[in-house]
N, C-alpha and C positions, 0 to 999 in steps of 0.2 A: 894443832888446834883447828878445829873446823866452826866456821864463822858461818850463822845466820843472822838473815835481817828479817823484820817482819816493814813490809813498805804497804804503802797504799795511801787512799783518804779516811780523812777523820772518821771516828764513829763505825768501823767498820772492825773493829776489835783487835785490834796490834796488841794492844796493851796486856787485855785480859788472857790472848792466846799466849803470849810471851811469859806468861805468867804461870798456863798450866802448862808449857812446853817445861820451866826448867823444873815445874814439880817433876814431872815424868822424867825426865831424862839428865837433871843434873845440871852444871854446869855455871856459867857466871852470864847475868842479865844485868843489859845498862839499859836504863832507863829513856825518857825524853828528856833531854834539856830544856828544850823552853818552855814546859809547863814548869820547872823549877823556876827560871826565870822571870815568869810572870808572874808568878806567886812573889818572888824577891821587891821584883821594881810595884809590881800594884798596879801596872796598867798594861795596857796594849802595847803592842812591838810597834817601831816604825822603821822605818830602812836602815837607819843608824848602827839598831839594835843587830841586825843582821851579824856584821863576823864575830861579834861577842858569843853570840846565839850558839854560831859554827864550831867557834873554839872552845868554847865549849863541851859542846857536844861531842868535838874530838877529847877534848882530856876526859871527859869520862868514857870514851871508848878505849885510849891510850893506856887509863890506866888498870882497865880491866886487861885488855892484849899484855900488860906487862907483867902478871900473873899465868899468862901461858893456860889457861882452861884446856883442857878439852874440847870442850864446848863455850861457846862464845856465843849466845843469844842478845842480838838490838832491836829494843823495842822500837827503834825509829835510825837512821842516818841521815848523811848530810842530802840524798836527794829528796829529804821534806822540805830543807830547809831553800834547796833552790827552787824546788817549786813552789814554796811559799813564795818565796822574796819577789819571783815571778809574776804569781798573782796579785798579790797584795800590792809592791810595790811597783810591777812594771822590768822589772832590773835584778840581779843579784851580781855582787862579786866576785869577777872572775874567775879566783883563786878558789874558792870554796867547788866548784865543776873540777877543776883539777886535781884537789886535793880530794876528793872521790873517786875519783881515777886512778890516782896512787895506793891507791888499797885494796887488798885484796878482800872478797868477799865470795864463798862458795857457794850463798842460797839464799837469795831471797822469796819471802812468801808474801805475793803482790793480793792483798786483799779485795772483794768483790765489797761495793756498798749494796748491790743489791742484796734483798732478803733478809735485811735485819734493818730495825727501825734507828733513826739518828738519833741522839742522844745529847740535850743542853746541859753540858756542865760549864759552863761559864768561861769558857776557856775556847770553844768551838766556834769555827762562823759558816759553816756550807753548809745549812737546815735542807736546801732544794736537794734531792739525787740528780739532777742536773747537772748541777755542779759536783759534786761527789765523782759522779761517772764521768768528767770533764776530768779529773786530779786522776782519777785513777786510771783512764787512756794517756793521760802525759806520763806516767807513773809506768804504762807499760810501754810507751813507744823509747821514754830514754833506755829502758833496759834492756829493750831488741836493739835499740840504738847501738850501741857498746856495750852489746854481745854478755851481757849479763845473764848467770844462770836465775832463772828463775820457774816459780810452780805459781799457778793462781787455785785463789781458795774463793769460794763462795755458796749460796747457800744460808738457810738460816745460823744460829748460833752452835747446832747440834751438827750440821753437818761439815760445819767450818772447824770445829773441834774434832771430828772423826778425823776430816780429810787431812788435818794437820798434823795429827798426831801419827797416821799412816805415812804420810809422805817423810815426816823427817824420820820414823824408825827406819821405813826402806833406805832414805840418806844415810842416815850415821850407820846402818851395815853396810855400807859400800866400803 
């Protein structure tokens, strides 16, 4: 089973790409959990919500890994949720850093916000690229941090779907 992640900040199209990766190339995609979530509770996350969030996020990762794919597309993992917990809250716990470290993952694709415009679905908070490009340097210092593979994609909508879709064919023929 070869595991990709699609990371980065909001609005910068995880979702959509993860979306035409497993058209093209198959495989099993887990979604984001705390847009499930917030849709459930009806409101905003607060620190509390955090290892809910996490545990989450791992049982729909676990229970796709327990199916053995081939391919194994995440629209999101647990370093959104400690950089969220980070931002927003100041703090995340401990365990959730660790228990990202415990698992293996062969590719992440660290998305650029620049070149594509932000997008309010009601669920977003980083309007500024400022900030955007602030989540997306923490986003790539932990992954050099602990030597994670990673590709960065940017560019508008067409060039971030070219590049993606080149970069994991050349991956899955390795």
């Amino acid at each position: 089973m070869k595991v990709l992640v699609l990371t980065g900040p909001e609005s910068s199209g995880k979702s959509w790409l993860a979306g035409t990766l497993q058209q093209r190339f198959g495989g099993v995609l887990v979604g984001e959990y705390v847009r499930h979530f917030i849709e459930q509770q009806g409101r905003d996350t607060c620190y509390a919500d955090i290892p809910a969030i996490a545990r989450g996020q791992l049982a729909w990762e676990d229970q796709a890994r327990a199916s053995n794919p081939p391919l194994l597309i995440l629209d999101t993992h647990l370093l959104s949720n400690l950089l969220w917990s980070r931002r927003l809250f100041g703090d995340c716990p401990a365990w959730i850093e660790q228990a990202l470290l415990e698992r293996h993952y062969d590719l992440h694709l660290l998305l650029d916000p620049q070149g594509v415009p932000w997008v309010d679905d009601g669920q977003r908070c980083q309007p500024q690229l400022d900030q955007r490009l602030d989540f997306h340097q923490a986003c790539r210092a932990w992954l050099q941090a602990n030597r994670q593979p990673f590709a960065e994609l940017d560019g508008d909508w067409a060039q971030r779907q070219q590049q993606a879709l080149h970069r994991v064919a050349a991956w899955l023929a390795d």
